[in-house]
C-alpha positions, 0 to 999 in steps of 0.5 A: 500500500501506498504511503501518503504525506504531505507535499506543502512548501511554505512558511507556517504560522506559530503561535508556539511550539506546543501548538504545532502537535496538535495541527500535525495529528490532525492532518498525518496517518495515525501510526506515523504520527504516534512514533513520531510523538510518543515516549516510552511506557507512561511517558513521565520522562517525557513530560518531566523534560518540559516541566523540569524547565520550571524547576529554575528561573531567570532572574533579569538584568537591567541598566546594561544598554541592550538594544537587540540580542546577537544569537551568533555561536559556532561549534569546532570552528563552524560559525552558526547563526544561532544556538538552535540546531536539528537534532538527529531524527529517524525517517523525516520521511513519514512527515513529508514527501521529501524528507530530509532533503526539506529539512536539510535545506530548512536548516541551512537557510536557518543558518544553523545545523542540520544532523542526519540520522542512520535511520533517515528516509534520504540518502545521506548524501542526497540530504548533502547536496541538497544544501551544498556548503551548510554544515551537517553532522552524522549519527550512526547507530553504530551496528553489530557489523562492523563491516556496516559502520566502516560503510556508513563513516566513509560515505558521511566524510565523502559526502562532507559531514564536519562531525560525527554523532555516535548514539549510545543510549539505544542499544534497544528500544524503549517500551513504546505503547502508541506503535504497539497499539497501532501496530506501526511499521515503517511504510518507507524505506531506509536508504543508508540501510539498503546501500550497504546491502541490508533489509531497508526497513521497510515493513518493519518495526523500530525493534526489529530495526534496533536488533541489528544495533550494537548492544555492548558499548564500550569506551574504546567504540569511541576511538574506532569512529575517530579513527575511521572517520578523522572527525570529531566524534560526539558521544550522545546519549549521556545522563550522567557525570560519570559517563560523561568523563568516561567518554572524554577520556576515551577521546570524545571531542563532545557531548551530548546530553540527551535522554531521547526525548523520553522515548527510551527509559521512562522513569530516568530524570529529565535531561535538563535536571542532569545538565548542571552536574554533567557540565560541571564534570566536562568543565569545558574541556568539550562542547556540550550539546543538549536536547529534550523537552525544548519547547521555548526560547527560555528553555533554549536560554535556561539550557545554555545558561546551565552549561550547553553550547548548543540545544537542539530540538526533534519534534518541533522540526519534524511538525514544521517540516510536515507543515511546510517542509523546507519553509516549515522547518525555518518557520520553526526555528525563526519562532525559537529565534525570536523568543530566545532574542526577547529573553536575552534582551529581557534578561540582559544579555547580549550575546550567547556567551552573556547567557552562558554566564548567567545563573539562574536560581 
C-alpha cells in the first residue's frame, strides 16, 4: 500500500511550539504520527523534560544598554547563526514527501545545523547536496557489523559531514505503547540501510530495526569512529557525570546530553535536571550539546545558561517540516529565534556567551 504525506512548501504560522502537535495529528496517518510523538511506557520522562524547565528561573538584568540580542555561536570552528540546531531524527520521511532533503535545506537557510540520522528516509548524501556548503553532522547507530559502520563513516566524510554523532543510549528500544497499539511499521524505506546491502526497513518495526544495533558499548567504540572517520566524534546519549568523563577520556571531542526525548527509559530524570552536574564534570574541556523537552526560547536560554553550547530540538522540526517542509522547518526555528532574542534582551544579555554566564536560581 501506498504511503501518503504531505507535499506543502511554505512558511507556517506559530503561535508556539506546543501548538504545532496538535495541527500535525490532525492532518498525518495515525501510526506515523504516534512514533513520531510518543515516549516510552507512561511517558513521565517525557513530560518531566518540559516541566523540569520550571524547576529554575531567570532572574533579569537591567541598566546594561541592550538594544537587540546577537544569537551568533559556532561549534569546532563552524560559525552558526544561532544556538538552535536539528537534532538527529529517524525517517523525516513519514512527515513529508521529501524528507530530509526539506529539512536539510530548512536548516541551512536557518543558518544553523542540520544532523542526519542512520535511520533517515534520504540518502545521506542526497540530504548533502541538497544544501551544498551548510554544515551537517552524522549519527550512526553504530551496528553489530562492523563491516556496516566502516560503510556508513566513509560515505558521511565523502559526502562532507564536519562531525560525527555516535548514539549510545539505544542499544534497544524503549517500551513504546502508541506503535504497539497501532501496530506501526515503517511504510518507507531506509536508504543508508539498503546501500550497504541490508533489509531497508521497510515493513518493519523500530525493534526489529534496533536488533541489528550494537548492544555492548564500550569506551574504546569511541576511538574506532575517530579513527575511521578523522572527525570529531560526539558521544550522545549521556545522563550522567560519570559517563560523561568516561567518554572524554576515551577521546570524545563532545557531548551530548540527551535522554531521547523520553522515548527510551521512562522513569530516568529529565535531561535538563542532569545538565548542571554533567557540565560541571566536562568543565569545558568539550562542547556540550543538549536536547529534550525544548519547547521555548527560555528553555533554549535556561539550557545554555546551565552549561550547553548548543540545544537542539526533534519534534518541533519534524511538525514544521510536515507543515511546510523546507519553509516549515525555518518557520520553526525563526519562532525559537525570536523568543530566545526577547529573553536575552529581557534578561540582559547580549550575546550567547552573556547567557552562558548567567545563573539562574
Amino acid at each position: 500500500m501506498a504511503y501518503y504525506t504531505s507535499n506543502a512548501e511554505h512558511p507556517i504560522d506559530i503561535l508556539n511550539i506546543k501548538g504545532l502537535e496538535a495541527r500535525v495529528k490532525a492532518r498525518m496517518e495515525p501510526g506515523a504520527f504516534g512514533y513520531i510523538r510518543e515516549g516510552a511506557e507512561d511517558e513521565w520522562t517525557l513530560r518531566e523534560n518540559t516541566r523540569s524547565f520550571e524547576d529554575k528561573y531567570i532572574v533579569p538584568r537591567v541598566l546594561r544598554g541592550i538594544s537587540h540580542a546577537d544569537l551568533s555561536t559556532s561549534i569546532f570552528g563552524i560559525p552558526l547563526s544561532t544556538p538552535v540546531i536539528e537534532a538527529p531524527s529517524a525517517a523525516h520521511g513519514l512527515a513529508h514527501v521529501k524528507g530530509e532533503v526539506d529539512t536539510a535545506i530548512g536548516a541551512a537557510k536557518a543558518g544553523t545545523l542540520f544532523a542526519m540520522s542512520t535511520y533517515g528516509s534520504t540518502d545521506l548524501e542526497e540530504a548533502a547536496k541538497a544544501a551544498p556548503g551548510a554544515p551537517q553532522f552524522f549519527q550512526i547507530y553504530m551496528s553489530k557489523d562492523d563491516g556496516f559502520n566502516e560503510f556508513l563513516i566513509r560515505k558521511a566524510v565523502r559526502a562532507g559531514v564536519k562531525a560525527i554523532i555516535m548514539t549510545v543510549d539505544s542499544t534497544l528500544g524503549g517500551y513504546r505503547e502508541e506503535d504497539i497499539a497501532t501496530h506501526f511499521q515503517f511504510p518507507l524505506p531506509m536508504p543508508n540501510l539498503a546501500a550497504y546491502g541490508n533489509a531497508d526497513g521497510k515493513g518493519k518495526g523500530i525493534s526489529e530495526i534496533y536488533a541489528a544495533a550494537k548492544q555492548d558499548f564500550v569506551p574504546s567504540d569511541i576511538g574506532k569512529l575517530k579513527r575511521l572517520s578523522g572527525l570529531p566524534v560526539i558521544v550522545k546519549g549521556i545522563q550522567s557525570p560519570e559517563d560523561a568523563l568516561i567518554a572524554l577520556d576515551a577521546g570524545a571531542d563532545g557531548i551530548w546530553v540527551s535522554n531521547h526525548g523520553g522515548r527510551q527509559l521512562d522513569g530516568g530524570p529529565a535531561s535538563f535536571a542532569v545538565l548542571p552536574s554533567i557540565a560541571k564534570a566536562v568543565n569545558k574541556r568539550a562542547p556540550i550539546i543538549f536536547d529534550s523537552g525544548v519547547r521555548r526560547g527560555n528553555h533554549v536560554f535556561k539550557a545554555l545558561a546551565s552549561g550547553a553550547d548548543l540545544v537542539a530540538i526533534g519534534r518541533p522540526v519534524i511538525y514544521g517540516l510536515n507543515l511546510g517542509g523546507a519553509e516549515g522547518v525555518k518557520s520553526v526555528f525563526d519562532h525559537f529565534n525570536k523568543e530566545l532574542s526577547i529573553t536575552m534582551q529581557l534578561a540582559g544579555t547580549k550575546t550567547i556567551e552573556d547567557v552562558k554566564k548567567t545563573e539562574l536560581i
